[in-house]
C-alpha positions as CSV (number, residue, x, y, z in Angstrom):
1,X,0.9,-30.4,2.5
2,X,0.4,-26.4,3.4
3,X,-3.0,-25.8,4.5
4,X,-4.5,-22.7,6.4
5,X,-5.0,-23.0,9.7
6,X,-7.8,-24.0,11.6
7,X,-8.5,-23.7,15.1
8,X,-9.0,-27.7,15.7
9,X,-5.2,-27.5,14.9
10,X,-4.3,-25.3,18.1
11,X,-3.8,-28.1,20.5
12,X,-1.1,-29.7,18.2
13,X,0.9,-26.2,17.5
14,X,0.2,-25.6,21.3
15,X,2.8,-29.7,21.2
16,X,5.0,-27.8,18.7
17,X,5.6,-24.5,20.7
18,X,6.1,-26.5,23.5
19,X,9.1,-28.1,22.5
20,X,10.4,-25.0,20.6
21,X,11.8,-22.7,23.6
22,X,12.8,-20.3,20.7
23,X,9.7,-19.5,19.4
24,X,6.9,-17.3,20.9
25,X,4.8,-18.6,23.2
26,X,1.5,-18.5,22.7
27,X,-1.5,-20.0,24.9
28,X,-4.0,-22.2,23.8
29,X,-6.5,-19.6,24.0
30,X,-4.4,-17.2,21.6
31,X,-3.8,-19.8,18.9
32,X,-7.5,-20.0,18.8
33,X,-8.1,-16.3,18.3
34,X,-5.9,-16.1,15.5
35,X,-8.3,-15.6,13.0
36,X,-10.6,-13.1,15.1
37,X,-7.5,-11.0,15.9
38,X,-7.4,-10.7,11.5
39,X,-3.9,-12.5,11.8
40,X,-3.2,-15.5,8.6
41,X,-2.0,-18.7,9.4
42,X,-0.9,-21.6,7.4
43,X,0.0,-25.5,8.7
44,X,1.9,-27.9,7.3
45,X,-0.3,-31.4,7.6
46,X,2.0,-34.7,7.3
47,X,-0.3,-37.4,6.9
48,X,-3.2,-36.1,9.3
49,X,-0.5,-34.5,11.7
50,X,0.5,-31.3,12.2
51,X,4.1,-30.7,12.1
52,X,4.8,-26.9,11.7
53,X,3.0,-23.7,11.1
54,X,3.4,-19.9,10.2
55,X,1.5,-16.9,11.0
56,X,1.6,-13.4,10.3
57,X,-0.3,-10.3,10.2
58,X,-0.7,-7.9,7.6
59,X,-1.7,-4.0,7.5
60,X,-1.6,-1.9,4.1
61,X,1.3,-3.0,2.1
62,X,3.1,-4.2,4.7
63,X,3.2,-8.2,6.8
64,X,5.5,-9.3,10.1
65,X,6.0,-12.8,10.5
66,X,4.3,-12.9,13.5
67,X,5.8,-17.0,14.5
68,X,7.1,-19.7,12.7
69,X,7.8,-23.4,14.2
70,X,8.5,-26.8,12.9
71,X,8.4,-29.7,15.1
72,X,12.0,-30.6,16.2
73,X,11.7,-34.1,14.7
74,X,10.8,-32.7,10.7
75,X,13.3,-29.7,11.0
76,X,15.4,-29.3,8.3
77,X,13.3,-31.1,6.0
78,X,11.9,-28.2,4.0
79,X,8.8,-28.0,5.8
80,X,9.8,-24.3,6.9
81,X,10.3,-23.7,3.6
82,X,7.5,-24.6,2.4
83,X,5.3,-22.6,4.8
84,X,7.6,-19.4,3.9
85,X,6.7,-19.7,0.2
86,X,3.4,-19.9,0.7
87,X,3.4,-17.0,3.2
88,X,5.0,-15.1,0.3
89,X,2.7,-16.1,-2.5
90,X,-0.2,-15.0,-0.4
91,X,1.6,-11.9,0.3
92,X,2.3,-11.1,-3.2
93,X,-1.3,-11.2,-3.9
94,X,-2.1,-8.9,-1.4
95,X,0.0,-6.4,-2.8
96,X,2.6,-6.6,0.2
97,X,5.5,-4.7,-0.4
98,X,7.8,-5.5,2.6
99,X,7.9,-8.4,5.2
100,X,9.6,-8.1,8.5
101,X,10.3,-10.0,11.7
102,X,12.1,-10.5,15.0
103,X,14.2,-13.1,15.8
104,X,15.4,-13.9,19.0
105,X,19.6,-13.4,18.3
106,X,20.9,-16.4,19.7
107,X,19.0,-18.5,17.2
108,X,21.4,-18.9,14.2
109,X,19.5,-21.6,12.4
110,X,16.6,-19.3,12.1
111,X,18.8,-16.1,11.1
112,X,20.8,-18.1,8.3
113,X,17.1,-19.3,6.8
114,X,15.7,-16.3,6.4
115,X,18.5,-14.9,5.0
116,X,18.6,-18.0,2.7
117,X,15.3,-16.5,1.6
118,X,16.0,-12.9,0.7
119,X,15.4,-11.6,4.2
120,X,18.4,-8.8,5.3
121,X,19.1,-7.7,8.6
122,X,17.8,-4.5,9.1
123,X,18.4,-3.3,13.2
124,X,18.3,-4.5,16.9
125,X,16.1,-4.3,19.6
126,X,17.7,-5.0,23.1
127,X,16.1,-6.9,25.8
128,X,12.8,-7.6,23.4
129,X,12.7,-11.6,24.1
130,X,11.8,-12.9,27.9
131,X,13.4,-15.8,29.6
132,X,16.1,-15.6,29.3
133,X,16.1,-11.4,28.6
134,X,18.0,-11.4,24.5
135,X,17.8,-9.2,22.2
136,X,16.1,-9.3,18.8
137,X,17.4,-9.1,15.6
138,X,15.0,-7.2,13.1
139,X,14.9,-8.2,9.5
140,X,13.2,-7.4,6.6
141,X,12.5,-8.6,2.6
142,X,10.9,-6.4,0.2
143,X,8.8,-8.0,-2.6
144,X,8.8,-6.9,-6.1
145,X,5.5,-5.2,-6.8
């Protein structure tokens, strides 16, 4: 089940980032401040557990996906999914007229879903991800208004 995010839910999408090197890392501390920093998060709760989770930020008409993760066990089970369409419907009743995000450009899986949903490649920042240095691939979906 998609659910927003609450901060007793940091310390288990602190577990996910942990074992997802691709994703951003974010402290414990910063998960906690998501909502004070005006950012909008959603979970996805199997059974009591958290398994995955979304955030992004938005400003005017406009939302980055700020991090997405799925534990590696429940990948490619349509959790992601799920999260993304929510993201979108919430979005869309916002009035959001374009998403975008970075994606570290070694991570294929990630690059073929969001192109999967809509998402187009749009440029390339150089040396924008950390450990290892990699450059980010930009994309970007527009929403019908």
């Amino acid at each position: 089940m998609v659910r927003k995010f609450e901060v007793r839910d940091a310390p288990a999408v602190e577990a996910i980032l942990a074992k997802s090197p691709e994703a951003a890392a974010w402290t414990l501390n910063s998960l906690e401040r998501l909502r004070l920093r005006g950012e909008v998060a959603w979970v996805i709760d199997t059974s009591g557990a958290v398994c995955g989770f979304l955030v992004i930020r938005t400003v005017a008409q406009e939302a980055e996906i700020l991090n997405l993760s799925v534990d590696p066990v429940r990948r490619r089970t349509g959790n992601a999914t799920a999260l993304l369409l929510e993201a979108l419907k919430e979005c869309r009743e916002l009035r959001v007229k374009k998403i975008f995000l970075e994606v570290r450009e070694s991570n294929v899986p990630a690059i073929s879903f969001y192109e999967k949903h809509g998402f187009v490649k749009n440029g390339r920042r150089p040396a924008y991800y950390q450990n290892p240095s990699e450059a980010a691939v930009l994309m970007m979906r527009e929403l019908p208004g």
